[in-house]
N, CA, C and O atoms as CSV, one atom per row, in Angstrom:
chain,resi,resn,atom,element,x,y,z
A,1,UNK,N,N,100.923,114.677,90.953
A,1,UNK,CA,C,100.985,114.355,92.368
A,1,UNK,C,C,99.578,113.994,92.859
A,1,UNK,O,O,98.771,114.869,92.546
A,2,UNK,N,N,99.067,113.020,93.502
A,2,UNK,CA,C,98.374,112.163,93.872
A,2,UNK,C,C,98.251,112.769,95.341
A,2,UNK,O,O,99.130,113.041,96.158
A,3,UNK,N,N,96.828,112.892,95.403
A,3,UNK,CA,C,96.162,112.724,97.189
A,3,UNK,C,C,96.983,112.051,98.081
A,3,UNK,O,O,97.054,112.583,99.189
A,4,UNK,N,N,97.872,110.639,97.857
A,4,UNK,CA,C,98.478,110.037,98.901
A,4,UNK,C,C,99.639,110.524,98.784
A,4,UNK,O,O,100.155,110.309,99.882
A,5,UNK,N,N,100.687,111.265,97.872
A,5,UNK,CA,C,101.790,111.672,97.677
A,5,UNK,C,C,101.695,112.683,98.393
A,5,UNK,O,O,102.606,112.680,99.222
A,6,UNK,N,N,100.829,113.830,98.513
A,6,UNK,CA,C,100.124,115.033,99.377
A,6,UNK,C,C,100.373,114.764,101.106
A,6,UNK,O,O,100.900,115.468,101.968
A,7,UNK,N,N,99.533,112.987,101.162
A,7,UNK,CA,C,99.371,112.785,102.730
A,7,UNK,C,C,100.596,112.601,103.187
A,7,UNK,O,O,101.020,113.070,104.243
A,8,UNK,N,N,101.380,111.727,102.204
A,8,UNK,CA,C,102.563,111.233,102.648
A,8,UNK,C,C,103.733,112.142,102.963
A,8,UNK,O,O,104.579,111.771,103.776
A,9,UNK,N,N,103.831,113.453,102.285
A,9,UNK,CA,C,104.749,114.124,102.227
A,9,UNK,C,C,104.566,114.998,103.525
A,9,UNK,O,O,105.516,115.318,104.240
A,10,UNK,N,N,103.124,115.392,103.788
A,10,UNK,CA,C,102.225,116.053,105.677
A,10,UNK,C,C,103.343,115.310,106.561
A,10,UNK,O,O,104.344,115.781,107.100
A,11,UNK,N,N,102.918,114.186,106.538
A,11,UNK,CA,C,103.379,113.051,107.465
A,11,UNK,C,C,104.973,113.234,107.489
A,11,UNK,O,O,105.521,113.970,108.310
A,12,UNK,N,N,105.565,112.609,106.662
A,12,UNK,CA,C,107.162,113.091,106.756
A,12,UNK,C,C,107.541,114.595,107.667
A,12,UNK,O,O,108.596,114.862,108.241
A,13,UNK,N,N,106.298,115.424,107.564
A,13,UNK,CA,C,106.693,116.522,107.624
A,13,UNK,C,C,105.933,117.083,108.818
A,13,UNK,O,O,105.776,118.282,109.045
A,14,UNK,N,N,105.355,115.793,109.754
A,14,UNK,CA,C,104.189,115.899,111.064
A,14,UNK,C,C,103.368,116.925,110.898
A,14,UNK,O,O,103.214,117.736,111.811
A,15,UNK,N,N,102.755,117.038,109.779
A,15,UNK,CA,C,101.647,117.738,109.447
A,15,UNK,C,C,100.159,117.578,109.064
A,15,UNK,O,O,99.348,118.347,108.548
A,16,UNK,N,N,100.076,115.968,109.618
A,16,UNK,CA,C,99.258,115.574,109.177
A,16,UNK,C,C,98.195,115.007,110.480
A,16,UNK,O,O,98.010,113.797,110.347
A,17,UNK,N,N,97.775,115.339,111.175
A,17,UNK,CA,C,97.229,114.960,112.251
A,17,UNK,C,C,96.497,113.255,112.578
A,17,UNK,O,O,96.307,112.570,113.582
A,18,UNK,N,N,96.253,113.109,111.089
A,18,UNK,CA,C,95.806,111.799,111.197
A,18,UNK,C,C,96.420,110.730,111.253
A,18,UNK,O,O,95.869,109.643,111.425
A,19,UNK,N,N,98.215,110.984,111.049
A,19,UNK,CA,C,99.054,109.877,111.567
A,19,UNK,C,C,98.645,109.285,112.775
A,19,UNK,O,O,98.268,109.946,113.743
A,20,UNK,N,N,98.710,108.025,112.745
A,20,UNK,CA,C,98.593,107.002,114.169
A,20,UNK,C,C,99.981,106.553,114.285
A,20,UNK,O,O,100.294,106.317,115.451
A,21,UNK,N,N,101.023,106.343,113.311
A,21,UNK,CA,C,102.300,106.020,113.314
A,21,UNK,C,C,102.689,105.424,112.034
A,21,UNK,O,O,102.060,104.892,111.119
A,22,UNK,N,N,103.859,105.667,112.244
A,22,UNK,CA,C,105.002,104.883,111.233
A,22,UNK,C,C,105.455,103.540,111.096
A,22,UNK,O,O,106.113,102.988,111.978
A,23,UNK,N,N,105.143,103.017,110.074
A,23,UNK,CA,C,105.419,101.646,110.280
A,23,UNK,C,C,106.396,101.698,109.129
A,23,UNK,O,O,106.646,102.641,108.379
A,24,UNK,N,N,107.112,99.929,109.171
A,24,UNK,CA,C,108.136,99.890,107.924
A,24,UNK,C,C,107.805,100.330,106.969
A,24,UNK,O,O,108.551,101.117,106.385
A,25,UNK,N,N,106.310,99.920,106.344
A,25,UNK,CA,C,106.269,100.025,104.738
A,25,UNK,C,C,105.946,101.338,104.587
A,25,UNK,O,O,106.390,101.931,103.604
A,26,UNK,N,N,104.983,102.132,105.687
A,26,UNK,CA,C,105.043,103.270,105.169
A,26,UNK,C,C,104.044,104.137,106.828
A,26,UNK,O,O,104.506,104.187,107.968
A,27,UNK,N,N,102.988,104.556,106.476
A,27,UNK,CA,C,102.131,105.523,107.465
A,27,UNK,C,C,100.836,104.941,107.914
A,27,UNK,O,O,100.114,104.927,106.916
A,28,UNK,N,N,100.167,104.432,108.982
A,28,UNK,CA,C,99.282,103.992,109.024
A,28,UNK,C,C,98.506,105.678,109.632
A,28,UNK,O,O,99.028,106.428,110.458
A,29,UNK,N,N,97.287,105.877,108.983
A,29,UNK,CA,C,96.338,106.885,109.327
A,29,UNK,C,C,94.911,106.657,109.315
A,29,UNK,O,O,94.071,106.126,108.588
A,30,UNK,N,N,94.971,107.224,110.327
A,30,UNK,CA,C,92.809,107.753,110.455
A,30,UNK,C,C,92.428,108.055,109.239
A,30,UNK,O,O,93.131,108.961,108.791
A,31,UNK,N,N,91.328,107.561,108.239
A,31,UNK,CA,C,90.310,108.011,107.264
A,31,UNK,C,C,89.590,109.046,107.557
A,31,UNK,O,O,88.982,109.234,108.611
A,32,UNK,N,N,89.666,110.024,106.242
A,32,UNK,CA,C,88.244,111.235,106.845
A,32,UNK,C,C,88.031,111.044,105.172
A,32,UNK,O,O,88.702,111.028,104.141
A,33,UNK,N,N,86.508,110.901,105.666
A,33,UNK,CA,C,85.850,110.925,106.919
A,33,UNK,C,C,85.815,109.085,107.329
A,33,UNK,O,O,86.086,108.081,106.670
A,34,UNK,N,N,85.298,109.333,108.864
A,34,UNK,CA,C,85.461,107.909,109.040
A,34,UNK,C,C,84.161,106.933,108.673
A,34,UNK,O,O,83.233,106.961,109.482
A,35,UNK,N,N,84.050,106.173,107.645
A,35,UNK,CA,C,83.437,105.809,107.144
A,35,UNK,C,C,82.815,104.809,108.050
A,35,UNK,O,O,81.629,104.483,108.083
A,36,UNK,N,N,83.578,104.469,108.618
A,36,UNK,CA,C,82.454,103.372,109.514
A,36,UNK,C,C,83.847,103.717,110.719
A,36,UNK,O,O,84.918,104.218,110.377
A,37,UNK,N,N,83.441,103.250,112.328
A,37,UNK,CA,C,84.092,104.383,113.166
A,37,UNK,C,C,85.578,103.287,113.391
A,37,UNK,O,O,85.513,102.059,113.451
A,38,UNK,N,N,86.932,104.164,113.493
A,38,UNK,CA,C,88.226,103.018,112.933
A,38,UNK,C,C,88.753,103.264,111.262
A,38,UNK,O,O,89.921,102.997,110.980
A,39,UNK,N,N,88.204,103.567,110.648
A,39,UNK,CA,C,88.367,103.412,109.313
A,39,UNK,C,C,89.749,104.096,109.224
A,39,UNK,O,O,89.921,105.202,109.735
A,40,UNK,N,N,90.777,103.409,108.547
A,40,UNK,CA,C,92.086,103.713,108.479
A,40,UNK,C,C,92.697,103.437,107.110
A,40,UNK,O,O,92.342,102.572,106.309
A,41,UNK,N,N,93.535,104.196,107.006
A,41,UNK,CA,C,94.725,103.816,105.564
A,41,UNK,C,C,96.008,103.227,105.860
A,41,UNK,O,O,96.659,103.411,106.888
A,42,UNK,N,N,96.353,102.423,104.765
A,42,UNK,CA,C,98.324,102.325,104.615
A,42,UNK,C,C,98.433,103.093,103.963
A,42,UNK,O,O,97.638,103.037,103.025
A,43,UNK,N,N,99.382,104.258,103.953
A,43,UNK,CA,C,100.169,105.041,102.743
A,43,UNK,C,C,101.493,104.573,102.822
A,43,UNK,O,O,102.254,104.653,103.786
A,44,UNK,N,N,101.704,104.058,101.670
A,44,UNK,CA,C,103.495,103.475,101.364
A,44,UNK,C,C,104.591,104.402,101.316
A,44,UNK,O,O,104.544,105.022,100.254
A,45,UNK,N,N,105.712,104.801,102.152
A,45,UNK,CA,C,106.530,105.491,102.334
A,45,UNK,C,C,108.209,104.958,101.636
A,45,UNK,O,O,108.926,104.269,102.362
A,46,UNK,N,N,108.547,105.229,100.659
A,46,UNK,CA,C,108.437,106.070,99.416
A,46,UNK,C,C,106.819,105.844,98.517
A,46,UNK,O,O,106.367,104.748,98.847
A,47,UNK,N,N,106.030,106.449,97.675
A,47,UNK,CA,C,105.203,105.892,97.469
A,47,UNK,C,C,105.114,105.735,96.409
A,47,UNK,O,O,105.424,106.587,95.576
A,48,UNK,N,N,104.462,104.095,96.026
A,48,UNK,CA,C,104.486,103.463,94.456
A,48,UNK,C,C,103.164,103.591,93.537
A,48,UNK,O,O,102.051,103.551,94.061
A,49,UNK,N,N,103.291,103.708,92.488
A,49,UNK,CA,C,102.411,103.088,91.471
A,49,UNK,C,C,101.213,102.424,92.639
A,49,UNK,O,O,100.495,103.010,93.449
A,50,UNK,N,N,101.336,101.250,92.380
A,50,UNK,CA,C,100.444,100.206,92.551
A,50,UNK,C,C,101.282,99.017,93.138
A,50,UNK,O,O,102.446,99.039,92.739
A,51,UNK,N,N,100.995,98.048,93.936
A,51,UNK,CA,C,101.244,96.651,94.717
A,51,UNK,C,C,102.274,96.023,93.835
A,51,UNK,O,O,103.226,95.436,94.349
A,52,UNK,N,N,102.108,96.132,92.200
A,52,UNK,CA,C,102.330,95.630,91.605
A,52,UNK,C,C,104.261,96.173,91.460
A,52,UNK,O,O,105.123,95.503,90.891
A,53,UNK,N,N,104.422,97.168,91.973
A,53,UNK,CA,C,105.404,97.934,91.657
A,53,UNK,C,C,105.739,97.229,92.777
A,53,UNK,O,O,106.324,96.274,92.266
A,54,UNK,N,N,105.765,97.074,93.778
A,54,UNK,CA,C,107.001,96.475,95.049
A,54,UNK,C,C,107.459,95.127,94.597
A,54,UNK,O,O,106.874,94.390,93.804
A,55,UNK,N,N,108.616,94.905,95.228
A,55,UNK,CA,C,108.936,93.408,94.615
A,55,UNK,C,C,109.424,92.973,96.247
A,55,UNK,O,O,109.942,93.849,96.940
A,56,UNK,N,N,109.232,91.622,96.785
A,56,UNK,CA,C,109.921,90.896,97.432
A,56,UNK,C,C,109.929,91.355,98.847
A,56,UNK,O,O,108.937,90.986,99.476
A,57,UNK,N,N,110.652,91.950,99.401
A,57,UNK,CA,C,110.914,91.939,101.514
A,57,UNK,C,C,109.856,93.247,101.242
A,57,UNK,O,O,109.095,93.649,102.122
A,58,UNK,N,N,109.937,93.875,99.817
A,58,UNK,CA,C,109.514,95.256,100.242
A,58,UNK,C,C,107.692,94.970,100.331
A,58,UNK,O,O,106.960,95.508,101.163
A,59,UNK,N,N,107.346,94.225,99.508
A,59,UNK,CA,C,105.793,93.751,98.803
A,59,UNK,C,C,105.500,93.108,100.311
A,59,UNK,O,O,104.661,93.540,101.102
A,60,UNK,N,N,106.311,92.075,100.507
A,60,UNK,CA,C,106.081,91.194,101.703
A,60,UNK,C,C,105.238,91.981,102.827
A,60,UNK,O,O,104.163,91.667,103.336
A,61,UNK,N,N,106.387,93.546,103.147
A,61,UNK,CA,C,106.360,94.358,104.287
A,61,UNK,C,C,105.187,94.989,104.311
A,61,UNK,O,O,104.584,95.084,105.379
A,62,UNK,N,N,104.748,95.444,103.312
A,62,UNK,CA,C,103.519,96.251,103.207
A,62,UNK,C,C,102.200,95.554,103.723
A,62,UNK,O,O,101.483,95.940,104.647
A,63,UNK,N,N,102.013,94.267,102.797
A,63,UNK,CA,C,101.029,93.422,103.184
A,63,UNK,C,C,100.915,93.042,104.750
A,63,UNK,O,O,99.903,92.891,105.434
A,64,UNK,N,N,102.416,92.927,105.130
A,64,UNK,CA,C,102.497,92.075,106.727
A,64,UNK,C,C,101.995,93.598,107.293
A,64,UNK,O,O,100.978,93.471,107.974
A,65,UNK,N,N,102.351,94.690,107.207
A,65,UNK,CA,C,101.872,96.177,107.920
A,65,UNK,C,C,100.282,96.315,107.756
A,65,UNK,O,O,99.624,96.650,108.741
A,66,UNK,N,N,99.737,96.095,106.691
A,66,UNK,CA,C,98.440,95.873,106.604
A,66,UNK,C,C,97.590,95.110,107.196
A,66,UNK,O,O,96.433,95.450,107.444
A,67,UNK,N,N,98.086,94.022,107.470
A,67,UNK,CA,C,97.414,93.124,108.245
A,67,UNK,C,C,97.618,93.619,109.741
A,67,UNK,O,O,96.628,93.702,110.467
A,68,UNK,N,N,99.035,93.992,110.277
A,68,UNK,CA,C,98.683,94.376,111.520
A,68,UNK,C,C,98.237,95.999,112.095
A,68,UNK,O,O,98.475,96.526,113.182
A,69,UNK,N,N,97.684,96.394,111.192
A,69,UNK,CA,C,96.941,98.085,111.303
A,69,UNK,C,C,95.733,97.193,111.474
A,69,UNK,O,O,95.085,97.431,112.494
A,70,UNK,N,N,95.269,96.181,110.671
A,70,UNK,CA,C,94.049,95.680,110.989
A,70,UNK,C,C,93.605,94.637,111.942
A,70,UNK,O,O,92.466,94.332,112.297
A,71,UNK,N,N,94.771,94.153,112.280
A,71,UNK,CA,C,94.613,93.112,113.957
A,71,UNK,C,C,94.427,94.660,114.918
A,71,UNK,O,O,93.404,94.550,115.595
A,72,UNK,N,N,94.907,95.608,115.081
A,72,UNK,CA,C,95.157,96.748,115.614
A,72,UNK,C,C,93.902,97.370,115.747
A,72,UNK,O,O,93.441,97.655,116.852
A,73,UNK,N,N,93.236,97.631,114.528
A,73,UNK,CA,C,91.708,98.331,114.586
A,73,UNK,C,C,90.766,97.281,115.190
A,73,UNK,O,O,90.044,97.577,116.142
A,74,UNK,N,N,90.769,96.064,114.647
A,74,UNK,CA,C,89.926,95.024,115.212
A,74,UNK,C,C,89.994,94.938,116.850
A,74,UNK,O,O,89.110,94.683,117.669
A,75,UNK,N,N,91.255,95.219,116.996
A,75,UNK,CA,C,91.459,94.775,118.945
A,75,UNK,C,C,90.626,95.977,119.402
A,75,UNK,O,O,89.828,95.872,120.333
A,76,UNK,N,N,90.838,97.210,118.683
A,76,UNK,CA,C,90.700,98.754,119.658
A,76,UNK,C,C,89.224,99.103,119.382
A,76,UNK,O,O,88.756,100.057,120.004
A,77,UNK,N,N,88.449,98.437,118.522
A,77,UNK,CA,C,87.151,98.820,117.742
A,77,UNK,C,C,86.263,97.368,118.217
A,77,UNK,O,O,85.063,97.626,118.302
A,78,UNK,N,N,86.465,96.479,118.415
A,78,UNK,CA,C,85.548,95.684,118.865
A,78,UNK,C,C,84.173,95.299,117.388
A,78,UNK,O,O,83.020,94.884,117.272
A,79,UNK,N,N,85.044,95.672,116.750
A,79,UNK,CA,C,84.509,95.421,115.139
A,79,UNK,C,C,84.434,93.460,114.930
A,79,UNK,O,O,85.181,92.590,115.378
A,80,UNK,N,N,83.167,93.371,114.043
A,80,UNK,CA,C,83.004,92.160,113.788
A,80,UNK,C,C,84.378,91.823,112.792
A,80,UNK,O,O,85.303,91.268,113.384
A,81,UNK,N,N,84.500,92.003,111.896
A,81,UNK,CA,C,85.956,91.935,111.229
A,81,UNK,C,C,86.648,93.237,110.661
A,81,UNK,O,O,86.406,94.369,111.080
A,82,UNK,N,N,87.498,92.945,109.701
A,82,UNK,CA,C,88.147,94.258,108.515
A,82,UNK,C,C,88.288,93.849,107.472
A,82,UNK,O,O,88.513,92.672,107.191
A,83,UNK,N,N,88.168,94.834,106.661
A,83,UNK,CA,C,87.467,94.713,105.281
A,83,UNK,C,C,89.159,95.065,104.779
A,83,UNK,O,O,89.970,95.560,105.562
A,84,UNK,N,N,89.379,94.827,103.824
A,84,UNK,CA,C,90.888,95.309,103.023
A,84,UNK,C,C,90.938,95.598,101.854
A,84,UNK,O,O,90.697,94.708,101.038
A,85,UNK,N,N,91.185,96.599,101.509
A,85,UNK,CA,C,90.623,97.263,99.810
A,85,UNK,C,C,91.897,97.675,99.864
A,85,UNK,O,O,92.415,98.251,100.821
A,86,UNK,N,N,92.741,97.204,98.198
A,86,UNK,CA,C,93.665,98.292,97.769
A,86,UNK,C,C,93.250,98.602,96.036
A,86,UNK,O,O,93.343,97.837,95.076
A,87,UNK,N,N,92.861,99.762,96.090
A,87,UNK,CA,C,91.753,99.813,94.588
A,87,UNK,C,C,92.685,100.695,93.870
A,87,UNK,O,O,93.319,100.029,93.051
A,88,UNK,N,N,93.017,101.955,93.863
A,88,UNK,CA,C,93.696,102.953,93.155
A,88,UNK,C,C,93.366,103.328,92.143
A,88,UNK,O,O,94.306,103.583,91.390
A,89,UNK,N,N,92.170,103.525,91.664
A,89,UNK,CA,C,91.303,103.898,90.711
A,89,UNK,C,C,90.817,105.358,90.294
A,89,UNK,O,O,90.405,105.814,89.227
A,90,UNK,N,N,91.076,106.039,91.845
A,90,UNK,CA,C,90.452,107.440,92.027
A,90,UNK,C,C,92.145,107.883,92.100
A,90,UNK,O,O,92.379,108.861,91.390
A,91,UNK,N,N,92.945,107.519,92.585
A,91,UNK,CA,C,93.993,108.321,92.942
A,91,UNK,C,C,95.351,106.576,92.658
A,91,UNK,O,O,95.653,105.551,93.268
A,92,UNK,N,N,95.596,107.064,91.759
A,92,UNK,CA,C,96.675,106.195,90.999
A,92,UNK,C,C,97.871,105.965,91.958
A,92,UNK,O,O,98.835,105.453,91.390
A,93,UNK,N,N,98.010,106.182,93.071
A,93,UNK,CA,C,98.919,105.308,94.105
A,93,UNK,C,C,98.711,104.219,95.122
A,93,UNK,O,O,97.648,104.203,95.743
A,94,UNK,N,N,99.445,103.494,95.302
A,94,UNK,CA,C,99.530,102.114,96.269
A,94,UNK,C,C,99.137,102.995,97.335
A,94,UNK,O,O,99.664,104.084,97.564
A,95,UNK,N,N,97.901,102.318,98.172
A,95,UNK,CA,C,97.288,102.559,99.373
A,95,UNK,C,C,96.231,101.642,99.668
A,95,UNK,O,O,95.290,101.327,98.940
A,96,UNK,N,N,96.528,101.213,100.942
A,96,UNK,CA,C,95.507,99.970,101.018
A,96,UNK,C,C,94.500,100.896,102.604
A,96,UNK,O,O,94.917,101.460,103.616
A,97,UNK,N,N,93.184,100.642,102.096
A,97,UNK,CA,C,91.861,100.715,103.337
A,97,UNK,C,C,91.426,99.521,103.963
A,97,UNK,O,O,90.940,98.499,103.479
A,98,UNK,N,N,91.727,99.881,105.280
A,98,UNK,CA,C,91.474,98.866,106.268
A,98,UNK,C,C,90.173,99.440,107.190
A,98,UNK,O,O,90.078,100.428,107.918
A,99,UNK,N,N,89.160,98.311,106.807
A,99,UNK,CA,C,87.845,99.132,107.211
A,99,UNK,C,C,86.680,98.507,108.208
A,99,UNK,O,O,85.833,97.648,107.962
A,100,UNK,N,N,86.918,99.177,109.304
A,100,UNK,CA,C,86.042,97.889,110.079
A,100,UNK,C,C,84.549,97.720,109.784
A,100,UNK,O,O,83.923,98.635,109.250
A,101,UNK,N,N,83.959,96.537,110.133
A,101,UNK,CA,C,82.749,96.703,109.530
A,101,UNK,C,C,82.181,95.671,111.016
A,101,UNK,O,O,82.649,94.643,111.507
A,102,UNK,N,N,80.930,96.561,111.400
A,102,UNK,CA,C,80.192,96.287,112.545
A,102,UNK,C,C,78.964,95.485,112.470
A,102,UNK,O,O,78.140,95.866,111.638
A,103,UNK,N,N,78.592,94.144,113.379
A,103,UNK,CA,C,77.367,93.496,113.524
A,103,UNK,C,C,76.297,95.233,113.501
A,103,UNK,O,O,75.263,95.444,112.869
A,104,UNK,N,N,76.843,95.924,114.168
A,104,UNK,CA,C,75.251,97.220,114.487
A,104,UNK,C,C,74.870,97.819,113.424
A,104,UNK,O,O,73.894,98.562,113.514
A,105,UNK,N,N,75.695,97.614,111.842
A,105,UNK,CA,C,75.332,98.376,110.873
A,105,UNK,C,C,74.075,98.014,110.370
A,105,UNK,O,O,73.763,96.831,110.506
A,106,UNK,N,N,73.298,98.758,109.828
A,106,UNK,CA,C,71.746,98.525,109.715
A,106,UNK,C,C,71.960,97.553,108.487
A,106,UNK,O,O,72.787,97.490,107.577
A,107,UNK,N,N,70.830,96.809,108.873
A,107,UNK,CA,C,71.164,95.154,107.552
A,107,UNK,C,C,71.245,95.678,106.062
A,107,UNK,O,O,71.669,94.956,105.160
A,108,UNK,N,N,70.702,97.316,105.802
A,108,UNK,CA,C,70.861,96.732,104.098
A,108,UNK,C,C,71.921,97.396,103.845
A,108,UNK,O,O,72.076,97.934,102.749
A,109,UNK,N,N,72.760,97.462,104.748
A,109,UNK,CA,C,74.201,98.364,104.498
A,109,UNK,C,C,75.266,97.178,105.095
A,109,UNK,O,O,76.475,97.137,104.866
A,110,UNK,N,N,74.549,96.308,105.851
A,110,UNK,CA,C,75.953,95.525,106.284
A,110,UNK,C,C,76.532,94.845,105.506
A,110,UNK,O,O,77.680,94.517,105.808
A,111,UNK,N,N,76.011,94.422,104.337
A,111,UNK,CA,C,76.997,93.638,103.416
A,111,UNK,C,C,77.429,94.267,102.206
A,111,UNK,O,O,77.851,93.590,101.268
A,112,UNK,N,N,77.352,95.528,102.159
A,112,UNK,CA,C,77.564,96.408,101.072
A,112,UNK,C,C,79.221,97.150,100.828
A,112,UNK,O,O,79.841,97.586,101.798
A,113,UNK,N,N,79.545,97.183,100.023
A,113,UNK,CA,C,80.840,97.323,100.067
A,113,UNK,C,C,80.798,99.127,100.749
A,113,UNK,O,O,79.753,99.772,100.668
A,114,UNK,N,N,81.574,99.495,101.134
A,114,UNK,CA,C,81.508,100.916,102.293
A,114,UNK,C,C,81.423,102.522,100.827
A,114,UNK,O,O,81.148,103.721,100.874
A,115,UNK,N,N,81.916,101.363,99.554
A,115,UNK,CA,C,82.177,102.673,98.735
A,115,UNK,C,C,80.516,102.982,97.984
A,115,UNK,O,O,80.327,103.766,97.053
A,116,UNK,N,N,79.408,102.120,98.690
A,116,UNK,CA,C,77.966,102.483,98.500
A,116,UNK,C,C,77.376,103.169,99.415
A,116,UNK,O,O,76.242,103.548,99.122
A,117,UNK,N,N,77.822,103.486,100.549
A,117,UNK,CA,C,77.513,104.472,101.443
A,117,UNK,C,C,77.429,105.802,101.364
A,117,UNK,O,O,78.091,106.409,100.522
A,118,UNK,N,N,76.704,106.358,102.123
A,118,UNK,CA,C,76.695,107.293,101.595
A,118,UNK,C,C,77.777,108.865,102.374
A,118,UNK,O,O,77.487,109.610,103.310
A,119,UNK,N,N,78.328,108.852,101.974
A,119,UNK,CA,C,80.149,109.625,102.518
A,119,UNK,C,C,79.864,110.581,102.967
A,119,UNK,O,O,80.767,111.187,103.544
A,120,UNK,N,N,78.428,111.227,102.936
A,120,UNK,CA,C,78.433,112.826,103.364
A,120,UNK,C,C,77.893,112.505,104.382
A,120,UNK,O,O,78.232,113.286,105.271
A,121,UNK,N,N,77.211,111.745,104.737
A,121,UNK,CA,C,76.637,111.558,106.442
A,121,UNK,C,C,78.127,110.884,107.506
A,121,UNK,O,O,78.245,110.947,108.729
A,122,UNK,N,N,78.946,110.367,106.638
A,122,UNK,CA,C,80.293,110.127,107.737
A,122,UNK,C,C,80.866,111.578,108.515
A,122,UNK,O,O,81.092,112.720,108.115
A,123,UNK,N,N,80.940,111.057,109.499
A,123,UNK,CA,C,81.735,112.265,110.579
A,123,UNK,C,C,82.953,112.204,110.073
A,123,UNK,O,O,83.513,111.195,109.645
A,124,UNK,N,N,83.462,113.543,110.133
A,124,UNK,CA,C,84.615,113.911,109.370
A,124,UNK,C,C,85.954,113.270,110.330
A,124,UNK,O,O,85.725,112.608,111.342
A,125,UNK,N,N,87.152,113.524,109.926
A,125,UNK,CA,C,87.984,113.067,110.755
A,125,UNK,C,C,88.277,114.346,112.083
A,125,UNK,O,O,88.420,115.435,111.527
A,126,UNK,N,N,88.362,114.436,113.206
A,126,UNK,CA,C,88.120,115.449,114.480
A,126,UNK,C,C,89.316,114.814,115.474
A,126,UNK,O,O,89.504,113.666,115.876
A,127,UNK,N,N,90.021,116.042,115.685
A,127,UNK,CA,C,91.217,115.753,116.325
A,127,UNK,C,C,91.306,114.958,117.903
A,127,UNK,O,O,91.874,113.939,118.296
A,128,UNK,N,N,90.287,116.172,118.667
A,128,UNK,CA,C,89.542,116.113,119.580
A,128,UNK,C,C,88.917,114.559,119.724
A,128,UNK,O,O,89.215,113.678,120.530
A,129,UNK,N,N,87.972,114.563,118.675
A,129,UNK,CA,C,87.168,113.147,118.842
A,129,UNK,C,C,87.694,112.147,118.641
A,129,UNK,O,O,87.219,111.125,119.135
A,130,UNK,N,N,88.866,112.095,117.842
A,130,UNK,CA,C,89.423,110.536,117.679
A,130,UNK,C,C,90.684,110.312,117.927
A,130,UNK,O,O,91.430,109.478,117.413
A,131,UNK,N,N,90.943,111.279,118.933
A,131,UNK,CA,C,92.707,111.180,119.333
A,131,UNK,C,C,92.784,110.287,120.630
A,131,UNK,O,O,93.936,110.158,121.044
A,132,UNK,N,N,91.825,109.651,121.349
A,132,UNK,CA,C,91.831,108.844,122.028
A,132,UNK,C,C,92.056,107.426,121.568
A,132,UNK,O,O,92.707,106.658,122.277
A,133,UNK,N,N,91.323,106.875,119.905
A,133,UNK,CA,C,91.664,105.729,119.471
A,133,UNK,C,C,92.842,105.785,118.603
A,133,UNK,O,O,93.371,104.736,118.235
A,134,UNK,N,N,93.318,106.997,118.227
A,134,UNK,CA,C,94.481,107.340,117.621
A,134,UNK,C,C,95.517,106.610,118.368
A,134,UNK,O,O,96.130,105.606,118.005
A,135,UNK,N,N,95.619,107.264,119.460
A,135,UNK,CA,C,96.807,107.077,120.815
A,135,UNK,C,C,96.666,105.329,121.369
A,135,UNK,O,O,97.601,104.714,121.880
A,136,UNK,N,N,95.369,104.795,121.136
A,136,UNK,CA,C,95.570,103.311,121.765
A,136,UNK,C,C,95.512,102.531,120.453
A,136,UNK,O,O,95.324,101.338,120.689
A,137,UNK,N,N,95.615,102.817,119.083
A,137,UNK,CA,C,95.652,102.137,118.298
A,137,UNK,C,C,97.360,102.558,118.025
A,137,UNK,O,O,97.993,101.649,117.487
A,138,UNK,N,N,97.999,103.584,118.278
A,138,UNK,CA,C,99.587,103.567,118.324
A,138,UNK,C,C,100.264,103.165,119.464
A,138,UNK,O,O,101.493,103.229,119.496
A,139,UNK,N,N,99.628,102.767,120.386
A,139,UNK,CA,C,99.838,102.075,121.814
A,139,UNK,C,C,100.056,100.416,121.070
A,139,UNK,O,O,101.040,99.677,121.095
A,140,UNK,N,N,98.814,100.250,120.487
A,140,UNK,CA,C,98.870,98.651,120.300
A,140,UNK,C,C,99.970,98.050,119.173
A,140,UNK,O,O,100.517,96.953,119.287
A,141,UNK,N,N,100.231,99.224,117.792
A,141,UNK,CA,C,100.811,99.274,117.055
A,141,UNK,C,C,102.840,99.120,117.325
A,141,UNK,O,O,103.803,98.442,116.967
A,142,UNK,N,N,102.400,100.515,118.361
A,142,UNK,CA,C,104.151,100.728,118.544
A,142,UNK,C,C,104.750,99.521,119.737
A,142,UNK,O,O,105.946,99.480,120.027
């Protein structure tokens, strides 16, 4: 059982605070920590292997959900664009990171992929602190 099989099963089970909502393909959630501020996941609800495992309306759905978690962060974050990683390298399930990435990031980090950063200076995920973009990024979503 896999880290996203863990999140996914919270979520089914509203235990997971970092849900922003439910979409077709599966859970869109807050990242902890937030790697750059917005930083969000798809977790695929049933959850697969890898991209490679969906076939057809289902493959379609995921990608089309991905893209709009990230029109979604882009509107609510005022982010120069979003970055889209689905790697599965560390944790062998389909999950795609949607990651905003800001003109203010200091130049020798702005073009660096986010997994060179350094993760222990990210603010953790805080219920309190990010339940305001939680609620208008499931405003824009739902």
């Amino acid at each position: 059982m896999t880290a996203i099989h863990r999140q996914v099963d919270a979520a089914r089970l509203g235990a997971l605070a970092r849900v922003i909502l439910r979409l077709p393909s599966g859970w869109a959630v807050l990242g902890d920590p937030q790697i750059t501020p917005g930083y969000c996941l798809l977790l695929p609800d049933p959850v697969v292997s890898d991209l490679n495992a969906l076939e057809g309306d289902a493959r379609r759905q995921f990608l089309a959900d991905m893209a709009r978690l990230g029109d979604a962060v882009l509107a609510e974050t005022g982010a120069a664009r979003i970055n889209y990683e689905i790697l599965g390298n560390v944790e062998p399930a389909l999950h795609a990171h949607v990651i905003p990435r800001y003109a203010a990031e200091p130049p020798e980090r702005r073009t660096q992929p986010v997994w060179l950063h350094d993760w222990s200076l990210a603010p953790s995920f805080d219920v309190s602190a990010h339940e305001d973009l939680r609620r208008r990024l499931a405003g824009r979503l739902g």
